[in-house]
C-alpha beads as a LAMMPS data file, in Angstrom:
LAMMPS data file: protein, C-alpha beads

336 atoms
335 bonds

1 atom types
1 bond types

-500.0 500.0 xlo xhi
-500.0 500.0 ylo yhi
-500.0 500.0 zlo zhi

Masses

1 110.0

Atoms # bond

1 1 1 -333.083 118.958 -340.158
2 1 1 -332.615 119.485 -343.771
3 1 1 -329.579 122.496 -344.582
4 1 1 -331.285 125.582 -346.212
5 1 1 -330.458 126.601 -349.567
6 1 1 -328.524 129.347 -350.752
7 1 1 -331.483 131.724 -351.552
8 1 1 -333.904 130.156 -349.243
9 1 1 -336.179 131.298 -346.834
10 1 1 -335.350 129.504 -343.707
11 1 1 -338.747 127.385 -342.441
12 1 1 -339.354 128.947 -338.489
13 1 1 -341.365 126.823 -336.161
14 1 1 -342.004 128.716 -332.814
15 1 1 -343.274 127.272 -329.885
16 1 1 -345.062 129.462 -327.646
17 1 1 -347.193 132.750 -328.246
18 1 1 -346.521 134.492 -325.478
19 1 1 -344.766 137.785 -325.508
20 1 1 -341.038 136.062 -326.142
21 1 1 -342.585 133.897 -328.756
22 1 1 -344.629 136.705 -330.696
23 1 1 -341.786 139.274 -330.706
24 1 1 -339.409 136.018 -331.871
25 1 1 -341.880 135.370 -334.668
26 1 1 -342.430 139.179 -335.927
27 1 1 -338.637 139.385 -335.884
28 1 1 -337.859 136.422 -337.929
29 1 1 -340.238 137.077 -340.049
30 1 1 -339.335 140.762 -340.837
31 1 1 -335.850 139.184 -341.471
32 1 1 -337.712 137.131 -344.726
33 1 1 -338.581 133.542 -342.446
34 1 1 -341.087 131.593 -343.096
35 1 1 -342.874 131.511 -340.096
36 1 1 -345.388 129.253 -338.224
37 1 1 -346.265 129.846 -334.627
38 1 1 -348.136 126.898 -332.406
39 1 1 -349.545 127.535 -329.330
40 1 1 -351.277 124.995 -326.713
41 1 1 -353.437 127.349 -325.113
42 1 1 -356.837 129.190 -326.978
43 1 1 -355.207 132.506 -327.857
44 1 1 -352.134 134.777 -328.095
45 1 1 -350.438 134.885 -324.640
46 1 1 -352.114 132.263 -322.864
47 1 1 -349.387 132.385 -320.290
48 1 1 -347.693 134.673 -317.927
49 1 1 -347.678 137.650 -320.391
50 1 1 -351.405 137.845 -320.527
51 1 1 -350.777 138.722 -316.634
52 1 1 -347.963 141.435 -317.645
53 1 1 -347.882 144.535 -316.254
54 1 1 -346.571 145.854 -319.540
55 1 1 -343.976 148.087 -318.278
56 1 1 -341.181 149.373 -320.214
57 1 1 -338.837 150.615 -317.187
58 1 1 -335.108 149.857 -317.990
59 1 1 -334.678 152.448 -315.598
60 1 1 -336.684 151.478 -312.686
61 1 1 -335.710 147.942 -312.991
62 1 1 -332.096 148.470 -312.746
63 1 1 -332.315 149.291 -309.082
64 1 1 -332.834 145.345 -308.735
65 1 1 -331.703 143.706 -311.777
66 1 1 -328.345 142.807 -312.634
67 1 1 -326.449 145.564 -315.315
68 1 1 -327.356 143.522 -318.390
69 1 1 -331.255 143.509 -318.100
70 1 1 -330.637 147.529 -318.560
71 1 1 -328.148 147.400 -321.254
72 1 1 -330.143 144.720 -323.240
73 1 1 -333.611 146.837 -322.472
74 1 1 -333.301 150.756 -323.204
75 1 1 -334.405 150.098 -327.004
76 1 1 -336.936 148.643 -325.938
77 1 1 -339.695 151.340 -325.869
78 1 1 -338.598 152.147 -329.272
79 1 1 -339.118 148.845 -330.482
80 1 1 -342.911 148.382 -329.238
81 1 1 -343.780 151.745 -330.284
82 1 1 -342.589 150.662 -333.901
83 1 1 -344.807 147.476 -333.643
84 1 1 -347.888 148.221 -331.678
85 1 1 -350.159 151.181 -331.016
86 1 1 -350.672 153.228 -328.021
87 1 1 -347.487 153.200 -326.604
88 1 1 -347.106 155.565 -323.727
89 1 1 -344.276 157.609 -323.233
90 1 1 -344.904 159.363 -320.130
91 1 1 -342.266 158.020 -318.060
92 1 1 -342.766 156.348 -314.289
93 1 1 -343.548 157.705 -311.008
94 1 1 -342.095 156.189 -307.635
95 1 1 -342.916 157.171 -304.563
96 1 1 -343.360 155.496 -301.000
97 1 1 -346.008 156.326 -297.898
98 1 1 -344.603 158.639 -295.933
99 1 1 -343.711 156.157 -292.995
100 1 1 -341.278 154.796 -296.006
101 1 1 -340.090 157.717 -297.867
102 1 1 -336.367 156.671 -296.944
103 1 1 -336.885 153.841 -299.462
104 1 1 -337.422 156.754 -301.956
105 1 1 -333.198 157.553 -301.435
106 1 1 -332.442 154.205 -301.175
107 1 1 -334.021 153.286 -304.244
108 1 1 -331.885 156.332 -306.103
109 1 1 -328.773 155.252 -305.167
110 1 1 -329.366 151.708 -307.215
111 1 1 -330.106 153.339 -310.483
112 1 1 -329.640 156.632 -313.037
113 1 1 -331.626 158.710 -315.441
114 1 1 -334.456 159.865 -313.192
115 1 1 -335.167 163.507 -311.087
116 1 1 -335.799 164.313 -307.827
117 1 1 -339.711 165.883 -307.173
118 1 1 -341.176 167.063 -304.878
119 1 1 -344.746 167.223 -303.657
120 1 1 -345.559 170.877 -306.307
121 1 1 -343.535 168.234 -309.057
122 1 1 -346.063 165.117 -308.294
123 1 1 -349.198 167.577 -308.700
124 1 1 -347.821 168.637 -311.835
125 1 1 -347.429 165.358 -313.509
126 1 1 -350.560 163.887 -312.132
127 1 1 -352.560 165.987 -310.436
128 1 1 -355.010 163.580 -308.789
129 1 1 -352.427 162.547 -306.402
130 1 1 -351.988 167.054 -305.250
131 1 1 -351.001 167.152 -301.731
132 1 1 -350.491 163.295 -301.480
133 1 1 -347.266 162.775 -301.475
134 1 1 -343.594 165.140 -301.100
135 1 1 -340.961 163.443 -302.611
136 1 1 -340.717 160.567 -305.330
137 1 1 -338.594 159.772 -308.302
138 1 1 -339.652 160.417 -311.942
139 1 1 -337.701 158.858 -315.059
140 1 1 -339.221 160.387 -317.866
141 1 1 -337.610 157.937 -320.589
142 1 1 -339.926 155.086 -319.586
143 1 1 -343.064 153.880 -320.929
144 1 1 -346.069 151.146 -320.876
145 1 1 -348.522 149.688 -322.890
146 1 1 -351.415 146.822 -322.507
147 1 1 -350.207 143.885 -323.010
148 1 1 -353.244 142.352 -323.689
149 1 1 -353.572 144.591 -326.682
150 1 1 -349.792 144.485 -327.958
151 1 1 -349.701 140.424 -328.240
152 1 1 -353.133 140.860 -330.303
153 1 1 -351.517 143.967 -332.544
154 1 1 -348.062 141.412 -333.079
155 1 1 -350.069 138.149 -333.883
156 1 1 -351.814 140.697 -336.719
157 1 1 -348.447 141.692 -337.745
158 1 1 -346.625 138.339 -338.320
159 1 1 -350.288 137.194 -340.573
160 1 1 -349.662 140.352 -342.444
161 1 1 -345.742 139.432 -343.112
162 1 1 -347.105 136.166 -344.195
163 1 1 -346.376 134.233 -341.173
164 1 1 -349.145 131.590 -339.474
165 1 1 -350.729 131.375 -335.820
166 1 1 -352.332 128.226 -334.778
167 1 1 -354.125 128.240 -331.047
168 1 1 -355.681 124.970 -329.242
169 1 1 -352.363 122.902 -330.442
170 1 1 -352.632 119.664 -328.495
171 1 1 -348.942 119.262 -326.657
172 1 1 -348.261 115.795 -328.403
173 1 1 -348.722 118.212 -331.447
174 1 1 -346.801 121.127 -330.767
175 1 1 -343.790 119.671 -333.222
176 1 1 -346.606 120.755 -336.196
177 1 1 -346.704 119.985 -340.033
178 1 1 -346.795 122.758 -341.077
179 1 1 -345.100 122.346 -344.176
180 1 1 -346.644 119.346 -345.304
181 1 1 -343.804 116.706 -344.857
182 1 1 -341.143 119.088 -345.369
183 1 1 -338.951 119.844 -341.809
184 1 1 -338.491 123.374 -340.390
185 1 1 -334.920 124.783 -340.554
186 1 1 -334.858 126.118 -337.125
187 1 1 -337.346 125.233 -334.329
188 1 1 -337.610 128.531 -331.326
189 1 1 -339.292 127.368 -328.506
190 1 1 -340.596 129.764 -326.130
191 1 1 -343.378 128.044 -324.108
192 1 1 -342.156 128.923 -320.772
193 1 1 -342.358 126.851 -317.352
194 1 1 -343.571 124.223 -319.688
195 1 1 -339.936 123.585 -320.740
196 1 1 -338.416 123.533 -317.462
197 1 1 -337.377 119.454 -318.080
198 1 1 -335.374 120.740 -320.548
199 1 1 -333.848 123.804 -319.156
200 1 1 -331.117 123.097 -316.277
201 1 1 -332.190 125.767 -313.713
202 1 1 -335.327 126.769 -314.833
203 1 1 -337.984 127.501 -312.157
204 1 1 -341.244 129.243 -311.878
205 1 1 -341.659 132.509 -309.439
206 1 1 -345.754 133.089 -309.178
207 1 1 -346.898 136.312 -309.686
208 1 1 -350.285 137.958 -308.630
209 1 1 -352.365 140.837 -309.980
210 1 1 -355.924 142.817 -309.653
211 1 1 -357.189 144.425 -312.805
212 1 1 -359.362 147.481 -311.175
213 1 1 -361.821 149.715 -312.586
214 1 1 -362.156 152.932 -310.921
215 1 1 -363.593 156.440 -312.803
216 1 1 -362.535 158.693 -309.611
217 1 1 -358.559 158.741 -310.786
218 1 1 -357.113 159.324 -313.488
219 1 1 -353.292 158.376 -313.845
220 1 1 -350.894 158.921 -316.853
221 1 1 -348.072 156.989 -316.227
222 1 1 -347.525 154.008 -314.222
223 1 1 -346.721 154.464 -310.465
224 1 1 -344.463 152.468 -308.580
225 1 1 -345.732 152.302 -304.761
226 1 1 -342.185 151.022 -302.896
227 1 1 -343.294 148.662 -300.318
228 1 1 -341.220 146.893 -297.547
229 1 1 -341.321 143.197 -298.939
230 1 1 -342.051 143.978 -302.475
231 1 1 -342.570 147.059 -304.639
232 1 1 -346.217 147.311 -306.138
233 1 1 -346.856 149.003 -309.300
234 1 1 -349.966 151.015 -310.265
235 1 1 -350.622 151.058 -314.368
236 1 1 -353.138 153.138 -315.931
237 1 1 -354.903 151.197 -319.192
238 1 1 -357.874 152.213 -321.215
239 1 1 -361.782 152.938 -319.869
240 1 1 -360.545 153.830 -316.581
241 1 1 -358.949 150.467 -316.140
242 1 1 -355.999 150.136 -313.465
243 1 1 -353.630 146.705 -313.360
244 1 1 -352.258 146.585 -309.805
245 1 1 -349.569 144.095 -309.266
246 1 1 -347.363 141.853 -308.968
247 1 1 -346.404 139.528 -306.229
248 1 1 -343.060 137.704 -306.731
249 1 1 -343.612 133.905 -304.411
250 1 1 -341.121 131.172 -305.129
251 1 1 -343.693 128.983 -306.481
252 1 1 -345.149 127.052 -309.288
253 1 1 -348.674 127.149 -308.154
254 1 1 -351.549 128.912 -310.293
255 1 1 -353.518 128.445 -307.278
256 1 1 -356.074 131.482 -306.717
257 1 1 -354.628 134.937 -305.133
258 1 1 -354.096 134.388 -301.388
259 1 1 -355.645 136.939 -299.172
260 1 1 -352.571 138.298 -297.895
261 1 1 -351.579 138.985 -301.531
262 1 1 -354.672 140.867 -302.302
263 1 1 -354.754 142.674 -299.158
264 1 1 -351.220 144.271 -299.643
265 1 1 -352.239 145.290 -303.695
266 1 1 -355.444 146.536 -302.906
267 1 1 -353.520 148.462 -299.931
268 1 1 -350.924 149.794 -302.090
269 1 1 -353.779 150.928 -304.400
270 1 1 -355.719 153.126 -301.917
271 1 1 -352.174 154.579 -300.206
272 1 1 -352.309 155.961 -303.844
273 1 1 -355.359 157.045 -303.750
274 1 1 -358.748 156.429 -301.228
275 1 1 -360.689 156.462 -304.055
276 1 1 -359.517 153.163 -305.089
277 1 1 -361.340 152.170 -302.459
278 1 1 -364.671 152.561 -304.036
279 1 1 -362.554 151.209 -307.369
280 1 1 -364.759 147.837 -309.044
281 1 1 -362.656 144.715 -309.047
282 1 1 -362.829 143.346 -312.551
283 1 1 -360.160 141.009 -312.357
284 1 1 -357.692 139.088 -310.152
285 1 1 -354.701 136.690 -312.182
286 1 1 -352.064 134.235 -310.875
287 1 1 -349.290 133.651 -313.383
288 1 1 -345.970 131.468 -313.022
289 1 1 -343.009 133.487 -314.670
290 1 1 -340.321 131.545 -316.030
291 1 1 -336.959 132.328 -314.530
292 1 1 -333.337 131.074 -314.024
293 1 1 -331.307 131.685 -311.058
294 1 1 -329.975 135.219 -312.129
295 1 1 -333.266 135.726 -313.055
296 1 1 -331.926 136.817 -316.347
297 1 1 -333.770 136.078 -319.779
298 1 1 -331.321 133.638 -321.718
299 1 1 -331.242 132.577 -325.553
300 1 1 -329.627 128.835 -325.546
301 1 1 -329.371 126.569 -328.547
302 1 1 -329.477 122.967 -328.191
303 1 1 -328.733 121.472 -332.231
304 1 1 -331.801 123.526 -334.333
305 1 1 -333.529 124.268 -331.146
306 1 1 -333.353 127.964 -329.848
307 1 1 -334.764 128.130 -326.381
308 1 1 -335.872 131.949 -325.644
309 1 1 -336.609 131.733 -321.313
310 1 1 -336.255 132.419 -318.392
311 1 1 -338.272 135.921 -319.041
312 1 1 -338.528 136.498 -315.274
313 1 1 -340.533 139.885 -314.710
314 1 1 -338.781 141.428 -318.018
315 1 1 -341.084 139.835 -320.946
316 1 1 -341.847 143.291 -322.444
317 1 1 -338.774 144.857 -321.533
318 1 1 -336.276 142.220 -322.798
319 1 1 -337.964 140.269 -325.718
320 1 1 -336.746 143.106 -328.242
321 1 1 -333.481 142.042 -327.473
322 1 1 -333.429 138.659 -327.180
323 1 1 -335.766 138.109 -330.410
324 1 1 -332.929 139.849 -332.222
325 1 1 -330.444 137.446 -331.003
326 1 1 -332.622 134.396 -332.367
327 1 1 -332.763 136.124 -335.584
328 1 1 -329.118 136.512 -335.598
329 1 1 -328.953 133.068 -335.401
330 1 1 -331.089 131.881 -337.367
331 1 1 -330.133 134.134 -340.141
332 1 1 -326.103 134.016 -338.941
333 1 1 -326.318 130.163 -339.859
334 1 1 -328.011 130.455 -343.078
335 1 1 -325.173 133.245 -343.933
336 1 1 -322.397 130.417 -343.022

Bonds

1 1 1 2
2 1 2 3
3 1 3 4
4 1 4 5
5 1 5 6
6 1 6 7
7 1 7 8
8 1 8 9
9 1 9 10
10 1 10 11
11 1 11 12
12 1 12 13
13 1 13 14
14 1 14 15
15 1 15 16
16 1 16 17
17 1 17 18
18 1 18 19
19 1 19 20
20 1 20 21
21 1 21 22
22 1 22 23
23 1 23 24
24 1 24 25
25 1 25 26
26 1 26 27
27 1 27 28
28 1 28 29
29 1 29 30
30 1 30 31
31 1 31 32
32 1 32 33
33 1 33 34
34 1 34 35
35 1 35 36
36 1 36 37
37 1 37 38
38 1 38 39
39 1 39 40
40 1 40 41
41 1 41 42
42 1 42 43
43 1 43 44
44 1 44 45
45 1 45 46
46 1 46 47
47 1 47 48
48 1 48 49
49 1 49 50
50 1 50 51
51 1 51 52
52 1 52 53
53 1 53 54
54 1 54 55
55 1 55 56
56 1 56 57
57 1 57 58
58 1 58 59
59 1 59 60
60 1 60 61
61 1 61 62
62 1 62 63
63 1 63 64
64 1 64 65
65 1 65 66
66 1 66 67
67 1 67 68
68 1 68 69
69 1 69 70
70 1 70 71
71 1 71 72
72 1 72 73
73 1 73 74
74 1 74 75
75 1 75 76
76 1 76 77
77 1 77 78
78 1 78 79
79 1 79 80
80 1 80 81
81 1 81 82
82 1 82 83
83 1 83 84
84 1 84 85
85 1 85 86
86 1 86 87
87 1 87 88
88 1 88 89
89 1 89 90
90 1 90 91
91 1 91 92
92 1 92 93
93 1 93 94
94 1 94 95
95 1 95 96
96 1 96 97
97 1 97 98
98 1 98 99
99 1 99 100
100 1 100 101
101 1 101 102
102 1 102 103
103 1 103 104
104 1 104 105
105 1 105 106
106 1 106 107
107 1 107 108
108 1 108 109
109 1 109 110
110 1 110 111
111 1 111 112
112 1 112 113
113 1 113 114
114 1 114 115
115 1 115 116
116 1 116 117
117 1 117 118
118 1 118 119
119 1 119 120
120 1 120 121
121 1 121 122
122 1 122 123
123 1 123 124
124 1 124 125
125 1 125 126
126 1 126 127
127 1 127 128
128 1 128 129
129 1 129 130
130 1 130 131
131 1 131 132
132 1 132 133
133 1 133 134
134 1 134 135
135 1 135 136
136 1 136 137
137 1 137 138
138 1 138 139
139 1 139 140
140 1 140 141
141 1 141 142
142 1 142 143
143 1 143 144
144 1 144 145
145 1 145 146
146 1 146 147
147 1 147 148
148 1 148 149
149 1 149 150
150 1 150 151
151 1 151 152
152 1 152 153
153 1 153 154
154 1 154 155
155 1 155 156
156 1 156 157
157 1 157 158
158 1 158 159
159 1 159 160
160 1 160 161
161 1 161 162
162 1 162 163
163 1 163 164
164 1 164 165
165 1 165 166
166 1 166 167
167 1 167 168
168 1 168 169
169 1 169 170
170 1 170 171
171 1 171 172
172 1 172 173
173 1 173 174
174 1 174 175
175 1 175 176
176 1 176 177
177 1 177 178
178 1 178 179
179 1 179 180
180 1 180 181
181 1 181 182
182 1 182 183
183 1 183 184
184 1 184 185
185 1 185 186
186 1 186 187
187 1 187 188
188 1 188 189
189 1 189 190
190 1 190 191
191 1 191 192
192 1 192 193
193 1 193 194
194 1 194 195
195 1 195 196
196 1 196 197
197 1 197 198
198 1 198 199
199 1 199 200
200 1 200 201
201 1 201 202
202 1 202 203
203 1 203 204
204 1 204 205
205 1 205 206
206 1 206 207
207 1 207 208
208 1 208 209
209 1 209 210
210 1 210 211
211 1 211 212
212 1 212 213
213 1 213 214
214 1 214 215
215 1 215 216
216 1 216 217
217 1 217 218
218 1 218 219
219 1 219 220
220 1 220 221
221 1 221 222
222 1 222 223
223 1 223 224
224 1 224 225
225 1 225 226
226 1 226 227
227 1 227 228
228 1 228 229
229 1 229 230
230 1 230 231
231 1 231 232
232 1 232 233
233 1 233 234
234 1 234 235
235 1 235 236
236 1 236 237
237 1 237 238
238 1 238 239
239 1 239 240
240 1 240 241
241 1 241 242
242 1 242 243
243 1 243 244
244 1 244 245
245 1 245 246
246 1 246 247
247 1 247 248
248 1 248 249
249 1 249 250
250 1 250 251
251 1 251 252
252 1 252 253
253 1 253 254
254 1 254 255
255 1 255 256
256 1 256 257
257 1 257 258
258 1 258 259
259 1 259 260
260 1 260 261
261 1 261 262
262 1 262 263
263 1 263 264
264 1 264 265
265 1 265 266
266 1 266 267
267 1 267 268
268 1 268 269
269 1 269 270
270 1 270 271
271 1 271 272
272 1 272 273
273 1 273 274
274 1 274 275
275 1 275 276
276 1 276 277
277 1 277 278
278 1 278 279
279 1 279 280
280 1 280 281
281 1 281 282
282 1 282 283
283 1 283 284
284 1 284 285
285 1 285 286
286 1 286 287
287 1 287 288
288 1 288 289
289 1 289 290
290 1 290 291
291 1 291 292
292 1 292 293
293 1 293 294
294 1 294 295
295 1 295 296
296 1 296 297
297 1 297 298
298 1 298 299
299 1 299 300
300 1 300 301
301 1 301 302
302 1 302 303
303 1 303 304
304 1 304 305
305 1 305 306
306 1 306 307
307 1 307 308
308 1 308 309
309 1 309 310
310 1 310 311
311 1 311 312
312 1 312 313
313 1 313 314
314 1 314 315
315 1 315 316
316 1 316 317
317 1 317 318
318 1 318 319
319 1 319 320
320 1 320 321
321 1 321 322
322 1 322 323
323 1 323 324
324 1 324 325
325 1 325 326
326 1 326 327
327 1 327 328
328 1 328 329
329 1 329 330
330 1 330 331
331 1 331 332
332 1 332 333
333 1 333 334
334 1 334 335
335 1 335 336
């Protein structure tokens, strides 16, 4: 690749426009990059992210996740809210049937900046679950958003900073022309599983969700139902709409939803509530998350290639960060 000039805007190819390659995109080009962003499927977040819970739980996701997925994700919030509308910021509720409420002390001893609340607490925050549940955890610094609506709002945003978005990019294609003949500085590539013959150690976990529709509850915040294999999460959207998810199976298959994966969602769901179980089922996903063995998102560069991956179950959460560190790159190397 050609070296920039002194002066120059650096020429930005990214590969991917899912929720790592959008926030990569927006960043580099807020930094001055010119910016061109190719993705193989028909529309923004084609992928995994279009299956996102949308989450923005440094908090919650420390009781699992090793100490640097917190560090590198309590901006986070403030970033989306800065790029996209209707950000929430009513924090996250977790609580646990009462045959599991000793999950609800295990869970506190794995993480920080949350209160204790009891059943009066719960009915106060959301008062369709009164008299449903006596003890839980509430971190008020968290928030979510739809994802589905956030990748549209950021694919506006880089066209507004000048930046390009081309969909239905054939894959023998995806190295683009965008320039006519003239080769992009820096190429990001952020497509996923897809790059996984590239990647030492990249695998894909499948994930499963059920988008509900149900006009009997009314949630504010997302709910985290603990669970003894895996922790479901409940997340109010817009017109009544409820995401309910996500499995986490070792597997690259985007295969339909098994039934014992929909049977312990849906459960979860009307433990919540029994009205869920009049709720409309609008939509069932399978998505394979990209993820190393630490199952921490990584920024590698190979030559003029940045690789932004492994996003595991922290797209939203983490690709703040680690589309800062590509522009520090990008923009550290045009400085040298």
């Amino acid at each position: 690749m050609t070296k920039v000039a002194t002066g120059a805007r650096p020429r930005v190819l990214v590969r991917g426009a899912g929720v790592a390659g959008l926030t990569s995109a927006v960043t580099l080009a807020e930094r001055g990059a010119d910016v061109v962003l190719l993705e193989i499927g028909g529309r923004e977040g084609s992928g995994a992210s279009w299956m996102a819970g949308g989450m923005l739980a440094p908090w919650c996701e420390a009781e699992s996740a090793p100490p640097e997925v917190t560090r590198d994700s309590i901006e986070s919030v403030d970033w989306w809210a800065a790029h996209v509308p209707d950000v929430v910021r009513n924090g996250t509720l977790v609580l646990a049937p009462p045959r599991d409420v000793a999950d609800i002390a295990r869970f506190s001893r794995r993480t920080s900046h949350f209160d204790f609340v009891d059943g009066v607490r719960i009915a106060e925050l959301e008062p369709d679950l009164a008299g449903r549940f006596d003890k839980g955890l509430f971190f008020p610094d968290e928030g979510h958003l739809d994802p589905r609506k956030a990748l549209a709002a950021l694919r506006e945003r880089l066209i507004a900073l000048g930046g390009a978005v081309q969909v239905n990019v054939p894959a023998d294609r995806m190295a683009g022309d965008p320039w006519h003949g003239a080769r992009p500085d820096w190429v990001v590539d952020c497509t996923g599983i897809a790059a996984e013959n590239r990647l030492t150690g990249l695998r894909g976990v499948r994930g499963e969700m059920v988008l509900l529709r149900c006009h009997e509850v009314t949630l504010h915040r997302p709910v985290r139902m603990l669970h003894p294999r895996i922790p479901v999460y409940i997340v109010p959207r817009a017109d009544h709409l409820f995401m309910v998810g996500a499995t986490m199976v070792e597997s690259e298959s985007l295969a339909s939803m098994t039934l014992r994966s929909m049977v312990e969602l849906l459960t979860a769901a009307y433990v919540l509530h029994p009205a869920f179980g009049e709720a409309e089922i609008v939509e069932t996903g399978v998505g394979v998350r990209p993820a190393y063995p630490d199952n921490v998102p990584a920024v590698t560069v190979e030559g003029r290639t940045v690789f932004v991956n492994g996003m595991y179950r922290h797209g939203f959460l983490l690709s703040p960060s680690r589309a800062r560190q590509v522009g520090d790159i990008v923009f550290g190397a045009l400085a040298a």
